[in-house]
Each structure stands twice: as structure tokens, then as C-alpha cells.
C-alpha positions, -999 to 999 in steps of 0.1 A, spaced: -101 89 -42 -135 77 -50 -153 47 -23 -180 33 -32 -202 3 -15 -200 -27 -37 -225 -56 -25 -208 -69 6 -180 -51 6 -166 -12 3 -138 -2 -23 -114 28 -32 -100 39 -64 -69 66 -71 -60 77 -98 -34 57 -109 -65 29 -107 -52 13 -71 -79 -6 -54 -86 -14 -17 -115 -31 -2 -128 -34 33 -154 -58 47 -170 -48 77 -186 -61 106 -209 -43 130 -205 -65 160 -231 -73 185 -214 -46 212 -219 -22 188 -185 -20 175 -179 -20 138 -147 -41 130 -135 -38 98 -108 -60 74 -89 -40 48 -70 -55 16 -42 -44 10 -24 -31 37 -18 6 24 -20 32 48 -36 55 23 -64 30 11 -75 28 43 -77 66 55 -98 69 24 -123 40 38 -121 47 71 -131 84 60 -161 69 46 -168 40 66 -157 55 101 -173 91 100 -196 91 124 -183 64 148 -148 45 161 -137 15 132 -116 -10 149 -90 -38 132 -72 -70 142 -33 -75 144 -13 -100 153 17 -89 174 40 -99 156 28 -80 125 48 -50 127 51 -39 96 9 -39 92 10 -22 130 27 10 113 6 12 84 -24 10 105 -6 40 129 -2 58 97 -37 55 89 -49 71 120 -51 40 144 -41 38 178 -39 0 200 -68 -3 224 -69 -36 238 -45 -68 236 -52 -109 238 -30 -133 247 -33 -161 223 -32 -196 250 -30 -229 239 -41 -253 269 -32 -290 274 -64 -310 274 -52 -335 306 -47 -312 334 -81 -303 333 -99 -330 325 -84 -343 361 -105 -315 378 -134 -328 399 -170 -315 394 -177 -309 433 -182 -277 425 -211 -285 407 -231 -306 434 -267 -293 434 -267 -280 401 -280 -293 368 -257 -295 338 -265 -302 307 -263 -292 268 -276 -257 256 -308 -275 243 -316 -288 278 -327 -253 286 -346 -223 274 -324 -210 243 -337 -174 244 -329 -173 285 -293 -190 279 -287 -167 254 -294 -134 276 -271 -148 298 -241 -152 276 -251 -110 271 -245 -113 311 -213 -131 310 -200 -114 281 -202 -77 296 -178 -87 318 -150 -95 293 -127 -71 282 -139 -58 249 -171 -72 251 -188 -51 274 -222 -42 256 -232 -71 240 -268 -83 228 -270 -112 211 -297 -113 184 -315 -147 178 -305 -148 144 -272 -139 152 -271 -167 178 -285 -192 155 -258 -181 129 -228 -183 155 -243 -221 168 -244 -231 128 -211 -244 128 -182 -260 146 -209 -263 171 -210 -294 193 -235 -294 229 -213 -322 241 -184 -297 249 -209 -270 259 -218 -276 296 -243 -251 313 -249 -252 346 -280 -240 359 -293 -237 399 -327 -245 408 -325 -235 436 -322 -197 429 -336 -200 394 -311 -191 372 -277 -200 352 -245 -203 372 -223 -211 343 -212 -222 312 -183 -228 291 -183 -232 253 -157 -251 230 -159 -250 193 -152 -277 174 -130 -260 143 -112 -279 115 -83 -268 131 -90 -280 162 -111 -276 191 -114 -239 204 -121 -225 238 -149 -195 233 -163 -192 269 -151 -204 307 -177 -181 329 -190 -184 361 -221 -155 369 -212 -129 391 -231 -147 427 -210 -182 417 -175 -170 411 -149 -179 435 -165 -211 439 -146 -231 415 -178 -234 391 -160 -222 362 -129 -248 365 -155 -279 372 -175 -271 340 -141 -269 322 -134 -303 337 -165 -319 324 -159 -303 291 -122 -316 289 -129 -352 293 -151 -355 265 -121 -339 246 -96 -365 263 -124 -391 252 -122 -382 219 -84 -382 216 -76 -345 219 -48 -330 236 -46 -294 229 -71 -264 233 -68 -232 216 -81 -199 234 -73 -159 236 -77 -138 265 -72 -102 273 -38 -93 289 -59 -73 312 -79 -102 324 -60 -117 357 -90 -140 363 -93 -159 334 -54 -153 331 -52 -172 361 -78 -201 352 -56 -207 321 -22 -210 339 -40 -234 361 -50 -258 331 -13 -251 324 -18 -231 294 9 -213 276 10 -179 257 21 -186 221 8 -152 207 -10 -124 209 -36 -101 186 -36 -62 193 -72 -46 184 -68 -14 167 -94 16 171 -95 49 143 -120 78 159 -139 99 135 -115 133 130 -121 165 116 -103 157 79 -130 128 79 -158 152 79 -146 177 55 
């Protein structure tokens, strides 16, 4: 099979002229995620032998995929992580209180240093399953905040008092409907309720608008956030298994 890099994409060609493409994405963590069309078990040893040589590839499926699931075991993947797909009433939190938050400031991201908030989502982040590792470039950041991005449902709270961020929580506003990105609470503030209040605040301006249902995902191995969501009485509707394919010897020769 011949693969070749085509502009943003790679592609594979057989013999009997089959094609496959993969786009790929080297994440911020370092992991390089890649999306292959079609499905074909074959196609994608031969781009993962290419793409994946030197380091892990990893793919999205959703769970109840099963057919993709075996193709991707055939082509030398194994499941790594798993998210539970929530979607989260907007009422029950928007009746939270904000105590929490006495002595803080809250505000939108631009109330604050940009280039400081954004090392501290790299804080928060490395302690989400899956994320651990993650630096943000600017222009990533200012590519990610491009769209679907609204500072009225993106509360930060920051304490004078020590000097530094305490939380955040970040909703994007998607065609499709408003989705939860980020509930986080910094490591000294957690257990304080500081993550559920900025929820709150976020959640009204939802209820405001006329909204009454959030979308989020969360890792299965999560029980914090797990345990945030069932209090805003979310419910599971799905869940998306992220694949990983290690370099092997039959890659290299």
C-alpha cells in the first residue's frame, strides 16, 4: 500500500485502487488523535504504520459503535479511557447560591490577564483524566475562544487575597446547544463548593436566556466531577471510548 501526505490530510492506495484518509490532530497534551475514513481495518494499519511509527495514535468511538470498535481492534487498537456523555438540566443549578464565592472577584475571561488565565486552565486541565500534560499555545487558545465563545457563561473566579485563580467554568455556546467544557475548582479551593457556585452563576444566565438543557462528557473514572453532575441532576445518555495504537515492530519494518 502506498501513503502519502496530501495537504491536510494523509491517504492510502491498494492495489485494487481503495482509498482511505486520515486527518490528524497533534493535541496540546501531546497526543496525536487521528480520524480515519472509511472504517477499514486494513486502511488504517497502513496509516497508522505511517502516521503512528514513532509514537501512540489515538481515535474516538462512540459506545455504541460496535461494529467500528472491532475494526479498530483489528487494526491494532486497544480502549484506554472512557467518557460518559451527561446531559444536565439547566434549573437545578441555577438555584445554587454563590456563598461560596464571598471574597472573591468573578468576572469574564477578559476581566483578567489572558496569558495568566490561560496557564491556569494548563493547571486545571492536568488534573482531568486524559488531559494530563496540557500547554495551551496562544494561538491555540485564541483559535479555541474563536467560536461558540460567549464570556457571559464563562465565570472565573479569582482571590486577591492569595493572588491567584480559584476557578472557573466554561460553557460553549454551540449551534446545537450550549456545552459544558470546564467546572474546576484549583487544587487549595476544592471541597469548598467553589466549583458548584460558579456553575450557578453560569446557569442563570442560561435560565435567562431560555435554556434548559446542558450537554457535557466526563471520564467514567472521574468520581468528583461524576459526583458534581449528579448533583445538577445530570443524566448519562452515552458514552465515547478513546482508542490508543502503540508503535509495533511490523510498523518499523
Amino acid at each position: 500500500m502506498k501513503v502519502e501526505q496530501i495537504e491536510d490530510r494523509w491517504e492510502v492506495r491498494d492495489g485494487a485502487g481503495r482509498v482511505g484518509t486520515a486527518h490528524v490532530w497533534d493535541r496540546p497534551d501531546g497526543k496525536r488523535f487521528v480520524w480515519f475514513n472509511p472504517i477499514d481495518s486494513e486502511l488504517i494499519s497502513a496509516l497508522c504504520a505511517v502516521i503512528g511509527e514513532e509514537r501512540p495514535v489515538y481515535t474516538l468511538a462512540d459506545s455504541y459503535e460496535k461494529g467500528m470498535q472491532r475494526k479498530l481492534a483489528a487494526a491494532g487498537f486497544v480502549g484506554d479511557r472512557y467518557e460518559h456523555d451527561w446531559t444536565l438540566p439547566v434549573a437545578t443549578a441555577a438555584d445554587w447560591d454563590d456563598a461560596a464565592l464571598a471574597g472573591f472577584t468573578i468576572g469574564p475571561p477578559e476581566s483578567f490577564d489572558m496569558d495568566a488565565l490561560r496557564h491556569f486552565d494548563d493547571e486545571v486541565r492536568a488534573d482531568i483524566p486524559g488531559l494530563r500534560g496540557w500547554r495551551s499555545s496562544t494561538e491555540f487558545w485564541a483559535d479555541e475562544h474563536a467560536t461558540a465563545y460567549d464570556p457571559a457563561v464563562y465565570p472565573v473566579a479569582w482571590d486577591p487575597a492569595a493572588g491567584r485563580f480559584a476557578g472557573m467554568v466554561r460553557i460553549w455556546m454551540n449551534e446545537s446547544g450550549p456545552r459544558l467544557g470546564l467546572v474546576a475548582a484549583a487544587r487549595p479551593y476544592r471541597g469548598r463548593g467553589v466549583a458548584a457556585a460558579l456553575l450557578g452563576v453560569a446557569f442563570r444566565v442560561l435560565r435567562e436566556r431560555g435554556h434548559a438543557k446542558v450537554a457535557t462528557e466526563c471520564d467514567a473514572a472521574n468520581p468528583g466531577s461524576k459526583a458534581l453532575l449528579e448533583k445538577a441532576g445530570g443524566t448519562i445518555v452515552g458514552g465515547t471510548i478513546e482508542f490508543v495504537r502503540h508503535p509495533c515492530e511490523v510498523d518499523r519494518q
